[in-house]
N, C-alpha and C positions, 0 to 999 in steps of 0.2 A: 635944428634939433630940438632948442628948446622950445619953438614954437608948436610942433609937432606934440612934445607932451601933453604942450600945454592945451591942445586939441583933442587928444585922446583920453584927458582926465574928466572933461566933461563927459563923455560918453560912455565910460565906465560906469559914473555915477548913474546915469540917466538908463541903464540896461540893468543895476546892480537893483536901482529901485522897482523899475515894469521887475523881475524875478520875485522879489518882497511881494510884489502886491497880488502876483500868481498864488505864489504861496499861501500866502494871506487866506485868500478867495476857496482856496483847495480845503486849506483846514475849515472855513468855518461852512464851507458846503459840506464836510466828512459830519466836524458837529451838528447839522441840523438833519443829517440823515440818520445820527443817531435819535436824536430825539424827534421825529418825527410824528405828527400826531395822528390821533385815530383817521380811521378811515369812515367814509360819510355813512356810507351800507352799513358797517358795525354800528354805529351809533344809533342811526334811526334804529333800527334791530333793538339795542339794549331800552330802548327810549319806551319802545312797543312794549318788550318785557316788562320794564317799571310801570306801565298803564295796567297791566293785569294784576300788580301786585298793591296789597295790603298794605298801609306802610303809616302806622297810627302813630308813630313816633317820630315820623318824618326822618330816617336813615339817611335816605336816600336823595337829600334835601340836594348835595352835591355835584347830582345828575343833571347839571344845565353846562351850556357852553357846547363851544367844537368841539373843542379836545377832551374825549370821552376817555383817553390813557390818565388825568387827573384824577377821574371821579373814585371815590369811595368804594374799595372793593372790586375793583378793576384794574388790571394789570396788563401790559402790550409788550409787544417784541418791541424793542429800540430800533429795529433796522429796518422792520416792513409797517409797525404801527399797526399789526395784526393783534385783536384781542387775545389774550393766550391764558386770563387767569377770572374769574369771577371768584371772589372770596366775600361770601355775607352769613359768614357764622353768626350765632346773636352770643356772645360771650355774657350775655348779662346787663350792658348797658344800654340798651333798648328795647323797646316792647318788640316782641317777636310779627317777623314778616309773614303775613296769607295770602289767601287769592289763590288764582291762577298763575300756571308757568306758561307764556306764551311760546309757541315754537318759533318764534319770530328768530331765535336763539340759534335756528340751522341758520342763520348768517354769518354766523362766527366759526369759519371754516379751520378757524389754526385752533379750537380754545384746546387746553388740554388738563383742565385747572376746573372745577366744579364745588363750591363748597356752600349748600344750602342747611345746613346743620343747626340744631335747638331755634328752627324757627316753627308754627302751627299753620299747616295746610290744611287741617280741617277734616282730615280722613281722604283727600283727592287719590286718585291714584297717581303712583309715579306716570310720569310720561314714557308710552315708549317712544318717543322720538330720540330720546337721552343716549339711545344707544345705537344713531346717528356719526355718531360724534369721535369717527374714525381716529381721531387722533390723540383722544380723553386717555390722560396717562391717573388723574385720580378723581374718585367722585363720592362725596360725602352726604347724603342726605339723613343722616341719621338724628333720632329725636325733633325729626320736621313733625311729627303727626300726619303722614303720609297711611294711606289704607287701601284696602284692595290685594289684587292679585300683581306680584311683583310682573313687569312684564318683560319675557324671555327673550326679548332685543336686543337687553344689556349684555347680553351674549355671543354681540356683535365688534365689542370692545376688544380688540386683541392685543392694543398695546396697553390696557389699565394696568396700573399696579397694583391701585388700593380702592377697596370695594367696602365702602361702612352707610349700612341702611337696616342699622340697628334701631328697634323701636325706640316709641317713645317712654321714658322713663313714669310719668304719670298716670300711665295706662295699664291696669294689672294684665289685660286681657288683650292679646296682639291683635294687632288691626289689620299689617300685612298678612299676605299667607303666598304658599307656591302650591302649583298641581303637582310640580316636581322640576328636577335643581339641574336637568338634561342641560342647559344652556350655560353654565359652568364651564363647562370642556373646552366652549369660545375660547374661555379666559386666559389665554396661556401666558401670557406677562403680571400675572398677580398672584403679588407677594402678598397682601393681608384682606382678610375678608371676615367681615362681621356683619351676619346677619342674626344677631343676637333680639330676641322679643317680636322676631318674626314667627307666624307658624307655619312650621314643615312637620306636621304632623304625616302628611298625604307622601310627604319622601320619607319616613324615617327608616325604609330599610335598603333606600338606596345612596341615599346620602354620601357613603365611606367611600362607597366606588365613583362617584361623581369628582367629591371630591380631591381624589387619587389619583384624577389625571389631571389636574394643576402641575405643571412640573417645576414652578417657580415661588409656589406658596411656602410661607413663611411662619404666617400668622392665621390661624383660623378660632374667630369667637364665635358659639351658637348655642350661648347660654340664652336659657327661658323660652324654647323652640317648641317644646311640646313633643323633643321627641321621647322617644321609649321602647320600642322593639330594635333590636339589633342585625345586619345583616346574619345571616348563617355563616358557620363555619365548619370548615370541613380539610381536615389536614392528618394524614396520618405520622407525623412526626411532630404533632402539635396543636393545643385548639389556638390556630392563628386565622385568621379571614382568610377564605381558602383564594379570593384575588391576590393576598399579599398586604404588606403596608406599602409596598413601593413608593412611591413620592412624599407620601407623610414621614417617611426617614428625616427628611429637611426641614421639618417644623421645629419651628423653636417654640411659639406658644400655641398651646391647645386651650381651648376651655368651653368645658359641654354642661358649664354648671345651670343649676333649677331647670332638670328636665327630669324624666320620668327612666331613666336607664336602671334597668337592672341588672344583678350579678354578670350576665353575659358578658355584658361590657366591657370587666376588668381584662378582657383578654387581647381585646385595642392595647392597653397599658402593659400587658406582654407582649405582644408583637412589636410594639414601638424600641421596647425595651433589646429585641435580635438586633437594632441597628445600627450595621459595623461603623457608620458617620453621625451617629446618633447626636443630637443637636440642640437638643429640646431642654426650656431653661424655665417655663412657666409649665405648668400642669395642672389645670383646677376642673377637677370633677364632684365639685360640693351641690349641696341640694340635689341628692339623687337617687337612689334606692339600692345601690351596690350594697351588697352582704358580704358576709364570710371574713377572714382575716384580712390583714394587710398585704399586700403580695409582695413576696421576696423578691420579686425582678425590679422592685421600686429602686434596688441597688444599684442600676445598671444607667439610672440616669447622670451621670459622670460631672454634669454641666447646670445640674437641675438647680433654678436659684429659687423658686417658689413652686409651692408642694401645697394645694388646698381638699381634700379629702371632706371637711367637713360636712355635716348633716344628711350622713348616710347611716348605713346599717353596720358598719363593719364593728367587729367582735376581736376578743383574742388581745394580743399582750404586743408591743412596739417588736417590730421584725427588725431585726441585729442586723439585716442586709440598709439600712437607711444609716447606718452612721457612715458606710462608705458615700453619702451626699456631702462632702467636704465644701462645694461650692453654695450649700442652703444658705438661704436670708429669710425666707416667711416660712413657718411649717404651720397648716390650720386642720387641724384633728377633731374640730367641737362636734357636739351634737352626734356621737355613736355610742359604742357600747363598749367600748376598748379598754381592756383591764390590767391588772396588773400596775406595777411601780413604774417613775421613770426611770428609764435607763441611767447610772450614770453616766456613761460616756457622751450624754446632751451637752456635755461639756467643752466635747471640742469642734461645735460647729462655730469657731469664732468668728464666723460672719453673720452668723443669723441676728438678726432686727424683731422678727416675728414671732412669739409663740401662740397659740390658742389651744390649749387642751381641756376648753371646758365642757361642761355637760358630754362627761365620761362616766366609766366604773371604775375606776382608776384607784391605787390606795395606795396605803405605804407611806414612808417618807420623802418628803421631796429632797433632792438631793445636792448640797451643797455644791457639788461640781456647777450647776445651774450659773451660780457669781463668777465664771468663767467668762460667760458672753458678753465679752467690754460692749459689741457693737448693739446689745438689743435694745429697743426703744420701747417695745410692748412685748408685756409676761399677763397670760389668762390662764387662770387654774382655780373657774369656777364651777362649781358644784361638783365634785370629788369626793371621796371618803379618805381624804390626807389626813396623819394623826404624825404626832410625835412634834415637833419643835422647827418652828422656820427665825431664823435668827438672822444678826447685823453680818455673818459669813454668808449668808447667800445673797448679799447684795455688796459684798465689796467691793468687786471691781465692776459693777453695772453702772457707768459712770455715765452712760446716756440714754437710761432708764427713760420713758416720759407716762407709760400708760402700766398700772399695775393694778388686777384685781383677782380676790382670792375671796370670792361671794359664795361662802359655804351652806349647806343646809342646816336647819335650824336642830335636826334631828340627829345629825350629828358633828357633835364640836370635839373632837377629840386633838385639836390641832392646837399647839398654841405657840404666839405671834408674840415673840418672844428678843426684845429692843428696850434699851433704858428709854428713859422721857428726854434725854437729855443728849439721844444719838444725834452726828452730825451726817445727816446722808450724803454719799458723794455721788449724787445726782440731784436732779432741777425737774420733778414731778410736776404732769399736767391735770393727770388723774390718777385716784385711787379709791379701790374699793375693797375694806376689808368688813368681813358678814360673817357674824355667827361661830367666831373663833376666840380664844384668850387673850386678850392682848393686857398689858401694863396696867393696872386699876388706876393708876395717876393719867390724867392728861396727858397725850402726846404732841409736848411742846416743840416735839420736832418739826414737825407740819409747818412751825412759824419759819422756817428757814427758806420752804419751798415758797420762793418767789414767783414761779409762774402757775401754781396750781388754782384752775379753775372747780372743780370737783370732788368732792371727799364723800363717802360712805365708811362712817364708822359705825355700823349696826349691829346691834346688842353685840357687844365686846366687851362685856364688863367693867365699864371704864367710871366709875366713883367718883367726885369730884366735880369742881364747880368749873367753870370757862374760863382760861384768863383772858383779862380784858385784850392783851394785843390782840391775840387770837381775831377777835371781835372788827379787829379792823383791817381785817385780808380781803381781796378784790376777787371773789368766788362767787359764781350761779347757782351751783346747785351745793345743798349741804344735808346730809343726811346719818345724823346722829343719835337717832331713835335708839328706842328697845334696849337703854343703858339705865344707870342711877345718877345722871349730872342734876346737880340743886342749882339752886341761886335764883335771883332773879333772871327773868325769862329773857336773854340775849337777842339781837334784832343785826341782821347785817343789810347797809343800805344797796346793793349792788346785788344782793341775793334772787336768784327768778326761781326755784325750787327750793324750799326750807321743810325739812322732817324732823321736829323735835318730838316728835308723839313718842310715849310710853316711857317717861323721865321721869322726876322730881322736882322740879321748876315749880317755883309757890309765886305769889304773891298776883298782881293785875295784869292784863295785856296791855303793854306800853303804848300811851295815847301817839307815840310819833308811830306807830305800824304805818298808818297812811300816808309816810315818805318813803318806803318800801316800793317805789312807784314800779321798779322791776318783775315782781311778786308773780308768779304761773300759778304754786300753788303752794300753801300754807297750811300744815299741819303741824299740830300743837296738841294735840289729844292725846287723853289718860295720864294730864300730869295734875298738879295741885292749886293750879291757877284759880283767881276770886274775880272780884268786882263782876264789873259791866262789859260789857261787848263794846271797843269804841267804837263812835259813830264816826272815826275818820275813815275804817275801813274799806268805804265807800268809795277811797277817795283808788281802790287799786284798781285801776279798770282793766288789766291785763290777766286779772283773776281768773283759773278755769275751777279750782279748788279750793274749796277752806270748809275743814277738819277741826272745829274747837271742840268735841266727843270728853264725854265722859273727863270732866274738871268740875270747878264748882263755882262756875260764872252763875251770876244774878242779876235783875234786874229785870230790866224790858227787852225784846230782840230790838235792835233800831230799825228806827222809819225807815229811813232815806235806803232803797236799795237801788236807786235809779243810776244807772251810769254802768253799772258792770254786766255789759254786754256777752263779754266770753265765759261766764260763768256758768258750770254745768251741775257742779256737787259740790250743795250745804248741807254739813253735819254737823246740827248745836245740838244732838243729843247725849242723854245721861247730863244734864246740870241742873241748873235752880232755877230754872228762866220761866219769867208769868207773864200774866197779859195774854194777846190775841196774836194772830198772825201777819205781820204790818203788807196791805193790800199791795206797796210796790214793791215784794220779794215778787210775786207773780207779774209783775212788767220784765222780765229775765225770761225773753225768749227762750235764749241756748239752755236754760236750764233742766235738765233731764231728773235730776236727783237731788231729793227733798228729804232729809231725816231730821227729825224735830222732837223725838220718842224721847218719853222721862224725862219729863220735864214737869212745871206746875200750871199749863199752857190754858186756858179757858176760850169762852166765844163759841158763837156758831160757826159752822165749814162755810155756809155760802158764800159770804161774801167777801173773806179772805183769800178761796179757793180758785174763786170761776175763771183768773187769767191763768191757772196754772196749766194750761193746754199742752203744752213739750214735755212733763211729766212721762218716764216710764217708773219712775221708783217713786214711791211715796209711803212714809211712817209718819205715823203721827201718835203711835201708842203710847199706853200710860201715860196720859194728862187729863184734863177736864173740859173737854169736849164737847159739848152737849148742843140739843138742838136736833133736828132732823137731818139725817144722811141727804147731800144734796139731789134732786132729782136729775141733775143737767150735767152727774160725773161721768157718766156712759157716752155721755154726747159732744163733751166738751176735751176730755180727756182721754183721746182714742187712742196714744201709744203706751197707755198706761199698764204693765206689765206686773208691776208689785204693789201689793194696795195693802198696809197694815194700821188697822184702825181701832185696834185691840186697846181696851182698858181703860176707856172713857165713857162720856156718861149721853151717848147719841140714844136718840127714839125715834119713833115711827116706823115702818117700813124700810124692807131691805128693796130700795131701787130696781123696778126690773130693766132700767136701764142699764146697769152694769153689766149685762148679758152682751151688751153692742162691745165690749173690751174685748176684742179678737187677739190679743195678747197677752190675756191674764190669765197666768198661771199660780199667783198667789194671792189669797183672800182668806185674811184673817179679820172678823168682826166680832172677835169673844171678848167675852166681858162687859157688855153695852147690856143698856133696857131696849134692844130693839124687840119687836113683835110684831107680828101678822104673820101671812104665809112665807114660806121659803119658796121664791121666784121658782115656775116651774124652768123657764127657760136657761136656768144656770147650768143646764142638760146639753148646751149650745154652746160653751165655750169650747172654740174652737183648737184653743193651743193642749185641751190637754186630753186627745184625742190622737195625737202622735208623738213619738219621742224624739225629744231633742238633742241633740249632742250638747256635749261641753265642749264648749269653746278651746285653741291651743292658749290661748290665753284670757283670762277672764277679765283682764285690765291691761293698760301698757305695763309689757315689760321692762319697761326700763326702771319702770317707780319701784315693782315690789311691793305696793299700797295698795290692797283690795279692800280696802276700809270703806268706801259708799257701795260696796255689794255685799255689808252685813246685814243681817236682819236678827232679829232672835222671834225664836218659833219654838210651839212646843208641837214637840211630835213623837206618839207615843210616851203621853206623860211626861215625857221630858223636857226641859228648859236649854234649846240648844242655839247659841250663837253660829249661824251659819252663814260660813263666807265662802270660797270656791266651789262648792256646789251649788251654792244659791240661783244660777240658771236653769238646773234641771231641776229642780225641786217642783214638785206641784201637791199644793195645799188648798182645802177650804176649811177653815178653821172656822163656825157659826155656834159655837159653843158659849154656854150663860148667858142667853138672853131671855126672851118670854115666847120665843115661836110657836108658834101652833100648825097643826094639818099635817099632811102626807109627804112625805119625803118625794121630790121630784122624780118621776119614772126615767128624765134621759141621766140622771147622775151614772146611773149602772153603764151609760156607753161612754163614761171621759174613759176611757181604757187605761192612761198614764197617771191617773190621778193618786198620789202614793198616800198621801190622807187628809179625810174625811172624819170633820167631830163637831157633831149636832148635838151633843149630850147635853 
């Protein structure tokens, strides 16, 4: 017996292991069929693809070996080693991918994953082979720089879900375009579709029904489309689309913003509003041409977390139907015509984050309920007619405040901004911008508390008093503190990249360290009581687009050395003491556009200081000591030259008939000079001032507020008038006091625009 165990113990062992090593075998054949690698066909495929592609930053460095499931941007099934995902978004860490798309790509029979996004195709057209690809559950080509006519293949996609071949962001002007959006209807498995900065100008009245038989959409973007006429409608118990909204009941976000819609439209926004599942939780129809009030059915969107309306027409006073949006976070209002107070009841939207109600007619007091909204991070309530008193209650429970601005007009301040120096805010500001209202005549030492505040606008706010120095050591870019009474020595912050101290009381020199400022965009310091010299380190800011030293009471020489500040567009050393000549390298400053140098004690001849200044459109050089002859080579050398004032210096000879070649000059004032001989007949020939111009929406960046290099001063009609926002249409020839002689030009009578003329 015991022999017999002793026989069948080995054999146990000896069967117990062959099972172990089945096992074994099993598992790691299961593991290697998970990880099993690409397939030979796919590879060559992607290989071909990367040979047609652009790839200056080497991305795609990763694309060698067998196994094409490792490479960069390529993803496989674990169990077939089928390609299933191509991802080469450019997030920003490489130069962006071009070229061609090779269709080598139909070998990739499972992909269902497509993401060529923020890379530059160069205007190609989408491929249609893309919609091929039977199996594409998403496909992203948006901001590639793709152009052409979308092609209607992609219509072939029946399982896509997400559809984004949204232009490129860099391009004002879409590059895609459709004959029409028929091949939609394919789409029936998609939930979001952005074909925003495309143009569908050629659908824009079929569009709604196209898109209305999506029966899965979710998300539709098709902002900056170009569309503008609206289907018709026809309902006699309603102006609703007489197809219906049907499937658009299921959208959560819409947005039809920067197109061309007019009032019609808002009646999308009541139809949407009948629906009994209604769902819709983003809304933005800003930049668009809707009139009339606000519509009451805006109450009806139950679920609505963001509400953007602005930069329309709309009129009339805040509809009592939008406080029942309980679920709001962004409401954006700006840029209409919407009057009346706010509501108090803004109070109980305690979820909103967002407000923007600026560039309104809006008046009245703002209303304390406002310090209800713990959760908002951003409050706009600029340019309004707000009066009465905004205080440390309508900020006390805004305790995650970050963006605040209340940028008033200069015309009316009837508001005042009403805080000790000494309030502890309970919030952590990023930005603020308070303009042309009362505020504390002491320094607002509050500001030192705000630890992360990159930005301050405190512009003419009456604020008296000198800087304290902590102040001075805050970690801020932009600071704009103009159009106040601060004294002292002229403060400098090293981290600063936009500084506005213009229109103060600041005496004494420009501090020799400015040129550690090495941050510096743009520097203005003008109309305060500043002395000495101009440093010559200033040279040293080569990120410079601006500097503004106007009207103080600097002396000396302008410095040599202007070589190095390449970004530099507008110097204004005028209204000071400044003599000498003009030093020949300010004209090595390609970028520079605008030259003011007027009122000053400035001498020399124009030639040779002048003749590199060729990117000139604005040029003053009035009242100083000028002399010499007007150049002959400014006509020829100086062709974008647009403003030319040369007024009340001591120039001779002949008026240039080369000036006639200035196909942009619309202002020419040479009064007060000995010039003489004829008056050029060909000034009859200036071509700009033969049509009228518009004014511009903006005569400068908005964001500055600083039209200070499109001043000039003119007299017209006897008068002595500093003229700044109109200064683009203005058309002047001012040849008055000099020694002219002969016949006034016969074509002056055809400038048709020219508003004056003074030969006297």
């Amino acid at each position: 017996m015991a022999s017999r165990k002793n026989t069948l113990l080995p054999l146990i062992v000896f069967l117990l292991s062959k099972l172990l090593i089945v096992e074994a075998t099993t598992i790691n054949s299961t593991d290697a069929d998970l990880n099993k690698g690409c397939i030979e066909e796919e590879r060559k495929a992607l290989l071909e693809f990367k040979h047609g592609l652009k790839d200056p930053s080497d991305r795609l460095s990763s694309w060698v070996g067998a196994d094409c499931c490792k490479w960069r941007g390529v993803d496989c099934n674990n169990q077939t080693g089928n390609v299933i995902k191509i991802d080469l978004r450019n997030n920003g860490d490489f130069s962006r991918l071009g070229g061609e798309i090779s269709d080598s790509l139909l070998d990739l029979k499972h992909l269902n994953y497509l993401d060529l996004s923020f890379n530059h195709f160069q205007g190609i057209p989408v491929p249609d082979f893309l919609g091929s690809f039977k199996r594409l559950k998403y496909l992203n080509l948006s901001n590639a720089v793709f152009g052409g006519v979308i092609p209607p293949h992609l219509g072939n996609l029946s399982r896509l879900n997400y559809l984004d071949l949204n232009g490129d962001v860099y391009y004002y002007v879409p590059l895609m375009r459709v004959s029409n959006l028929n091949w939609l209807s394919g789409l029936s498995s998609l939930k979001y579709l952005d074909l925003g900065r495309v143009n569908l100008s050629e659908a824009t009245t079929t569009w709604m029904q196209t898109v209305n038989l999506l029966p899965s959409l979710l998300q539709l973007h098709l902002a900056q489309c170009e569309l503008s006429d609206f289907p018709p409608y026809s309902n006699p118990f309603g102006p609703i689309p007489q197809f219906g909204v049907g499937n658009l009941c299921h959208l959560a976000n819409l947005d039809l913003s920067h197109n061309d819609i007019e009032s019609q439209g808002i009646e999308l926004v009541n139809g949407l509003s009948t629906c009994s599942n209604n769902s819709l939780e983003l809304l933005n129809l800003g930049h668009n041409q809707f009139g009339g009030g606000l519509p009451d059915s805006l109450g009806n969107f139950k679920n609505l977390k963001s509400l953007d309306f602005g930069n329309n027409n709309f009129v009339g006073s805040f509809p009592n139907s939008i406080q029942r949006l309980t679920n709001l976070e962004s409401l954006g209002l700006s840029e209409n015509s919407i009057s009346g107070p706010i509501p108090t009841w803004i109070g109980n939207f305690l979820r909103m984050k967002r407000i923007d109600l600026s560039f309104n007619r809006m008046n009245g007091t703002i209303p304390e309920s406002i310090g209800q909204l713990t959760e908002l991070t951003q409050l706009y309530l600029d340019s309004n007619s707000w009066e009465g008193v905004i205080s440390e209650i309508h900020f006390s429970n805004l305790t995650n405040l970050e963006r605040f601005s209340l940028h008033l007009s200069p015309k009316n301040q009837s508001l005042h901004f009403q805080v000790r120096p000494g309030w502890i805010l309970p919030f952590n500001l990023k930005y603020i911008d308070v303009s042309n209202c009362h505020v504390y005549p002491k320094f607002p030492t509050w500001l030192r508390s705000q630890k992360r505040l990159k930005k301050i606008t405190l512009r003419n706010v009456g604020i008296s008093d000198t800087i304290p120095k902590g102040f001075w050591k805050m970690d801020i870019w932009w600071l704009d503190l103009s159009k106040n009474q601060l004294h002292g020595k002229l403060p400098l912050w090293f981290n600063v990249a936009w500084l506005f101290l213009g229109n103060n009381l600041f005496s004494g020199p420009i501090p020799l360290k400015i040129g550690k400022l090495l941050s510096l965009k743009v520097l203005d310091v003008s109309s305060n009581l500043l002395n000495g010299c101009i440093p010559s380190s200033i040279n040293k800011l080569k990120d410079l687009y601006v500097i503004n030293l106007s009207n103080n009471h600097l002396s000396g020489k302008i410095p040599k050395n202007w070589n190095g500040l390449d970004e530099l567009q507008v110097l204004d050393l005028s209204k000071n003491e400044l003599s000498g000549g003009i030093p020949s390298s300010m004209c090595s400053i390609s970028s520079l556009s605008s030259l003011k140098l007027s009122d000053n004690n400035l001498s020399g001849e124009l030639s040779s200081s002048l003749q590199n200044c060729t990117g000139l459109y604005f040029l003053d050089l009035g009242n100083n000591r000028f002399s010499g002859e007007m150049p002959k080579w400014i006509g020829k050398r100086m062709t974008p030259l647009g403003q030319l004032r040369l007024r009340g210096n001591l120039l001779t000879g002949d008026i240039p008939e080369k000036l006639c070649w200035l196909s942009y000059l619309h202002i020419l004032d040479l009064a007060l000079n000995n010039l003489s001989g004829f008056i050029p007949q060909c000034l009859g020939n200036l071509t700009t001032l033969t049509f009228v111009t518009l004014l511009p929406t903006y005569v400068v960046d908005p964001l500055l507020h600083h039209p200070y290099w499109k001043q000039m001063e003119l007299v017209m009609k006897g008068r002595h008038m500093e003229v700044e926002r109109l200064l683009p249409i203005v058309n002047l020839i001012d040849l008055s006091s000099n020694n002219l002689w002969g016949e006034i030009p016969d074509g002056i009578t055809d400038l048709l625009t020219l508003g004056t003329l003074n030969l006297s």
